[in-house]
C-alpha positions in Angstrom: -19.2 -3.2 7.9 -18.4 -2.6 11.5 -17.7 0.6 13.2 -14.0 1.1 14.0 -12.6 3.8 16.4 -9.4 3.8 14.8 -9.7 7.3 12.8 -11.2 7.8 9.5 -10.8 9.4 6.0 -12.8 10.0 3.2 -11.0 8.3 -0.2 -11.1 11.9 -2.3 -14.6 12.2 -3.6 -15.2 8.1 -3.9 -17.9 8.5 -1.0 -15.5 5.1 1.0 -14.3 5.9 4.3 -11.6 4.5 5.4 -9.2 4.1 8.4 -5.5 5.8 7.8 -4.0 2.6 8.3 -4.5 -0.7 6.0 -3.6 -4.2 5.7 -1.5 -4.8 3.1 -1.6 -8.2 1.7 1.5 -8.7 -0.6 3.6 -11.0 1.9 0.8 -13.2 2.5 0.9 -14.1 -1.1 3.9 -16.5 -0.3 6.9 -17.5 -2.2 7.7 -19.2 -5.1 7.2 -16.4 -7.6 9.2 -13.2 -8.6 8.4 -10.6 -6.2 7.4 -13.0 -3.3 8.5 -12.6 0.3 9.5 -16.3 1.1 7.6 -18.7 2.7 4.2 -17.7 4.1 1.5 -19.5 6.5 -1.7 -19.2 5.5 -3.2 -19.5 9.0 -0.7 -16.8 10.2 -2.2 -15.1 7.6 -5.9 -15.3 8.1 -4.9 -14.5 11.7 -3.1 -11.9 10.9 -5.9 -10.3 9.0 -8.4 -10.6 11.7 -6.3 -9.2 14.6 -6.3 -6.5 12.2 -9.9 -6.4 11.7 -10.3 -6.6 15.2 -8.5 -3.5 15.8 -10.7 -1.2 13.9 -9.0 -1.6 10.4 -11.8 -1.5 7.9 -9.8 -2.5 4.7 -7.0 -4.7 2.9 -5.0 -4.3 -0.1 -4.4 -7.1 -2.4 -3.7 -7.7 -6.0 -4.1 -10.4 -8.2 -0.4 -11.1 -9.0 0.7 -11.1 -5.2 1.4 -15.6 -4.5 0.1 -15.4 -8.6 -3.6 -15.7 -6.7 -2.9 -16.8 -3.6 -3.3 -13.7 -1.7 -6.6 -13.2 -3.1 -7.5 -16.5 -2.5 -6.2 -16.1 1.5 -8.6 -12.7 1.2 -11.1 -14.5 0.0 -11.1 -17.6 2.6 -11.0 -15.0 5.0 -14.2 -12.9 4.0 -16.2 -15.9 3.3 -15.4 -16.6 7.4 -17.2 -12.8 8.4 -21.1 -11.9 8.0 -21.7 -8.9 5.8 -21.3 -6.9 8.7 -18.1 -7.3 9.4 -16.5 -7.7 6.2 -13.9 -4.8 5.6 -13.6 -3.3 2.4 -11.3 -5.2 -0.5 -8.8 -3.3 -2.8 -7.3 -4.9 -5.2 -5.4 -4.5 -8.4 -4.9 -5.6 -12.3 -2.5 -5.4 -15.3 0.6 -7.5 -14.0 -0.2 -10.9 -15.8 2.1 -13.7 -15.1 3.5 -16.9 -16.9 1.4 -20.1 -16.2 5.0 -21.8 -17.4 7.4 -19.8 -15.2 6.3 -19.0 -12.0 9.3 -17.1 -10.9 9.3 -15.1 -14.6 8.8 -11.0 -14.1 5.3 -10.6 -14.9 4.3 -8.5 -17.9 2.3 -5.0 -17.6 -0.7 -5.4 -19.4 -3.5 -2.8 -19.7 -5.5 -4.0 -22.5 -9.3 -3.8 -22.4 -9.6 -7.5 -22.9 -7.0 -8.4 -20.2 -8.4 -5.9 -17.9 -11.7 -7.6 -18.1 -10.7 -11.1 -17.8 -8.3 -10.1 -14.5 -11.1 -8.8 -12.7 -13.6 -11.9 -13.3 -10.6 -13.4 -12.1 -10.3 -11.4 -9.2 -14.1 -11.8 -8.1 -13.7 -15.1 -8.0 -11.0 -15.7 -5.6 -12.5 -12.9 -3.4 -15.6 -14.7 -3.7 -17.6 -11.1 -3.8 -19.7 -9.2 -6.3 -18.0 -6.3 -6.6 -14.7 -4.9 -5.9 -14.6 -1.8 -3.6 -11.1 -0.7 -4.9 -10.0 -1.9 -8.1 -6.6 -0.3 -9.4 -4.4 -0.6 -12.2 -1.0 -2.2 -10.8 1.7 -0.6 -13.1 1.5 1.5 -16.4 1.0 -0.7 -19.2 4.3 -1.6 -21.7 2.3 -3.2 -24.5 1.7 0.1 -26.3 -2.0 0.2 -25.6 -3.6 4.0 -24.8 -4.4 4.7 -21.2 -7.6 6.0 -22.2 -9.2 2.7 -23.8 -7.3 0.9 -20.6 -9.2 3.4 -18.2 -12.4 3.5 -21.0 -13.0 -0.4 -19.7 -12.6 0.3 -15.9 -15.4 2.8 -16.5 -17.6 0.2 -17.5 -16.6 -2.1 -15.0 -17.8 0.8 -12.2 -20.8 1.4 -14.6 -21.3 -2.8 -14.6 -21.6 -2.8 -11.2 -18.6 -5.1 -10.4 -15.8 -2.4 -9.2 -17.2 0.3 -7.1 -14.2 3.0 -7.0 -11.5 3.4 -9.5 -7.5 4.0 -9.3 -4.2 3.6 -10.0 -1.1 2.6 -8.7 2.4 4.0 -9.7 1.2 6.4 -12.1 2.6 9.9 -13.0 0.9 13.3 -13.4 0.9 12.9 -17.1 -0.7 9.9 -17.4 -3.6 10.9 -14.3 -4.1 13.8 -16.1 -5.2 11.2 -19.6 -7.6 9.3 -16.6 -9.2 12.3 -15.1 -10.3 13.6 -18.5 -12.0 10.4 -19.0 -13.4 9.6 -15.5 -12.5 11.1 -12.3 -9.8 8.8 -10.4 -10.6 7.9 -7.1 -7.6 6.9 -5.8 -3.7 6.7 -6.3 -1.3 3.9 -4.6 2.1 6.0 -4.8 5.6 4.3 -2.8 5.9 6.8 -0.6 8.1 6.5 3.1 10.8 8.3 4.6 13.1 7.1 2.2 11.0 6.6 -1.1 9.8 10.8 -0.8 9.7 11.3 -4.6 5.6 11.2 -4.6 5.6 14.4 -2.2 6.9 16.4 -4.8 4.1 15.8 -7.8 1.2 12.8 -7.4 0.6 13.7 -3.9 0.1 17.4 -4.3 -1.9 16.9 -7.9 -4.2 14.4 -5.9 -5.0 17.1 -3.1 -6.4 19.6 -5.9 -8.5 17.0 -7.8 -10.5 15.3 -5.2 -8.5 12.1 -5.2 -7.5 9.8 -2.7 -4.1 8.8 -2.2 -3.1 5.2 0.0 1.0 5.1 0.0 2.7 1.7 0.0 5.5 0.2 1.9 5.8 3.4 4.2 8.0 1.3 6.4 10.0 0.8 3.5 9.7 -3.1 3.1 10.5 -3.6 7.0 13.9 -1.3 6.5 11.7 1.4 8.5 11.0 -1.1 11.8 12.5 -1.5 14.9 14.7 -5.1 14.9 15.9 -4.8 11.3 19.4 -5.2 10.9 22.1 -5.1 8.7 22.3 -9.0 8.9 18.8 -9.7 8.9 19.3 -9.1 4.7 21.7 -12.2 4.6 19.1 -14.3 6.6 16.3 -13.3 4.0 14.5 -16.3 2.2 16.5 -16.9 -0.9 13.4 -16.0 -3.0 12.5 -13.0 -0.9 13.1 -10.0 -3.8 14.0 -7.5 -0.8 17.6 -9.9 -1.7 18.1 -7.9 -5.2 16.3 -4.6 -4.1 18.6 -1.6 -4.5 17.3 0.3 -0.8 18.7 -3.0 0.9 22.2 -2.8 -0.4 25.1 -1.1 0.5 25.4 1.9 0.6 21.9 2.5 0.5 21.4 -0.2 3.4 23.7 1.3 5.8 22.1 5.2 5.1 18.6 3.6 5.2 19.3 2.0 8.4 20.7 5.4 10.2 17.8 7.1 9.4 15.8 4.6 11.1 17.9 4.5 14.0 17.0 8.6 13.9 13.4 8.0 14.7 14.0 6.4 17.7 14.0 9.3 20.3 10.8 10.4 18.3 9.2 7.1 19.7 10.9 7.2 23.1 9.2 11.1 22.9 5.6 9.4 21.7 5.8 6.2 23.6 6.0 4.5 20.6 7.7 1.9 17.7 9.9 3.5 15.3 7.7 1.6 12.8 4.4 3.6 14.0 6.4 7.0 13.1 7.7 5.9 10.0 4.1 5.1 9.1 2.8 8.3 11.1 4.8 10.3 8.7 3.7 9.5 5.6 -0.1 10.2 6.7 1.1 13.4 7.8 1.1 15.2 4.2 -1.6 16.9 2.8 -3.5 14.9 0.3 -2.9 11.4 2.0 -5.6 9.2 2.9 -4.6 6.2 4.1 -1.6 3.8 4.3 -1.0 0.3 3.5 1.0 -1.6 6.2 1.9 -5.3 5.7 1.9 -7.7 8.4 2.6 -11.7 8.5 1.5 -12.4 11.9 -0.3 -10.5 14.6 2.2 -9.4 16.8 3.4 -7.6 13.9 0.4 -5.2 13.7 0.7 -4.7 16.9 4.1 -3.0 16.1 2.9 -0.2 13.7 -1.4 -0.1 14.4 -0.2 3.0 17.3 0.0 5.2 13.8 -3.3 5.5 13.3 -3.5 7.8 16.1 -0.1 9.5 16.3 -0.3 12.9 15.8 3.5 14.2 15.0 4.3 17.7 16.0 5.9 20.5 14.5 9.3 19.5 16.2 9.2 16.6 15.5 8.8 16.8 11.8 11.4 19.0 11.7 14.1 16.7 13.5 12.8 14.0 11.2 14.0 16.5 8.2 17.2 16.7 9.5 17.6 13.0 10.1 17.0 12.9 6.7 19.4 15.5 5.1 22.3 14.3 7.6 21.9 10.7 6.5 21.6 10.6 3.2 18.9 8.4 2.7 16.5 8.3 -0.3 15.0 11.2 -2.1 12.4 13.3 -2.8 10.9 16.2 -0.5 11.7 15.9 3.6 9.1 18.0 5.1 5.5 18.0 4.3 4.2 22.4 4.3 1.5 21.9 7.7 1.1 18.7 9.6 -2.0 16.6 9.6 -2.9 17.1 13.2 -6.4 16.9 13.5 -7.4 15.8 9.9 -8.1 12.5 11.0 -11.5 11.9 12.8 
């Protein structure tokens, strides 16, 4: 893999280093299905990805049911375009399986051995690689099978040799606690922005004291948290875009989420920066997170939030970001992390 200057952290104890900003691949998955984003270019996409890759970012998110495929696919036309060398490392994730009959159905959370299994032979596949670097469950499962004979078969996966670290997404103390006993977790993928703060209070901190890695999602809060959005940008969405039906882009929540944004900007004027670089720059300034995964469906978008990498918010301004918080209203969850993260990065 190539050398990036962007800075670096170690994933917990999963020996991957990684840059504190990622590529998040769940727009580029497309439309057409239930938690699409609309209508998506593939070779905005693959562009997209290597601007990214170009400026230092060693890593992208995916998951199998992002497009139902297609974003690993994209991934996957992508990596078979680099030389070993410059291949970043691939995350991806299992357990949402979806209905070859009704593509726009909810998909179901499924965490049973034999459905793990087949999702990541799947998953190889499309990537067209050997061995997952990341692989993570999506969701807790809802078919009543144990999390320990769901996280029993992604231990032999990692002892198979096809995933290299393992983790989960959108799990809870409890059920990290059930893993760890097991197998040590590598990683959590929390929601966790400015408005989505819940993780701060429990996942994040537990993470810190075990050794694992934590990479938040959608810390611009599903392009709330960026610089142009608008009020009337929501009625302009793609009609299958699920932002349409999501609770944080309705009023009242919309008009709340969208002062706090407005908030940051003095913050960025300060920093000579985006409002979407100190959304982002936030969430990497708790304790206990690694990394963050930022989508993007064209270049110039990157170029909009990649300045977090870097930022470095001070004291101040945390603590004018808290009280944007409390005075709008917005979201939930703790506003203040206890010490920056000045300096952790390297």
């Amino acid at each position: 893999m190539t050398t990036t200057t962007l800075p670096t952290r170690p994933l917990g104890t999963s020996g991957l280093e990684i840059t504190t900003v990622g590529f998040g691949a769940w727009a580029i998955g497309g439309g057409g299905w239930s938690f699409g984003w609309g209508p998506q270019d593939d070779t905005a996409s693959l562009a997209a990805m290597r601007h990214a890759l170009e400026l230092g970012i060693n890593w992208i998110d995916t998951a199998a049911v992002y497009g139902l495929g297609h974003s690993e696919e994209v991934v996957g036309r992508l990596l078979r375009d680099l030389s070993p060398t410059e291949r970043p490392l691939v995350f991806t994730k299992c357990g949402l399986v979806w209905s070859a009959r009704d593509r726009m159905a909810d998909p179901e959370r499924v965490l049973r051995p034999e459905s793990i299994r087949r999702e990541a032979e799947a998953s190889l596949r499309r990537l067209g690689v050997e061995r997952i670097d990341l692989y993570q469950f999506h969701w807790p499962d809802d078919t009543g099978t144990a999390v320990e004979d769901s996280w029993g078969e992604m231990t032999r996966l990692v002892e198979a040799g096809k995933v290299r670290a393992a983790g989960v997404s959108n799990f809870d103390v409890g059920l990290l606690e059930r893993c760890e006993a097991l197998r040590h977790v590598d990683s959590l993928q929390p929601p966790f922005s400015l408005i989505r703060r819940e993780a701060a209070a429990a996942e994040i901190p537990w993470c810190a004291a075990h050794g694992t890695g934590v990479i938040v999602y959608s810390p611009m809060q599903s392009g709330i948290l960026t610089d142009g959005f608008t009020a009337q940008r929501v009625a302009k969405l793609a009609p299958d875009d699920w932002r349409r039906r999501a609770a944080e882009f309705q009023q009242p929540n919309l008009a709340r989420n969208l002062a706090l944004r407005d908030a940051l900007k003095p913050v960025a004027r300060r920093h000579g920066t985006t409002v979407s670089a100190v959304a982002v720059a936030w969430t990497l300034a708790w304790p206990g997170v690694t990394g963050a995964i930022v989508g993007a469906r064209s270049p110039e978008q990157i170029d909009g939030w990649i300045g977090a990498a870097g930022l470095a918010l001070s004291p101040a301004d945390l603590d004018e970001i808290a009280a944007a918080i409390a005075k709008s209203g917005a979201g939930a969850g703790p506003v203040r992390p206890a010490a920056s993260r000045i300096g952790a990065a390297r």
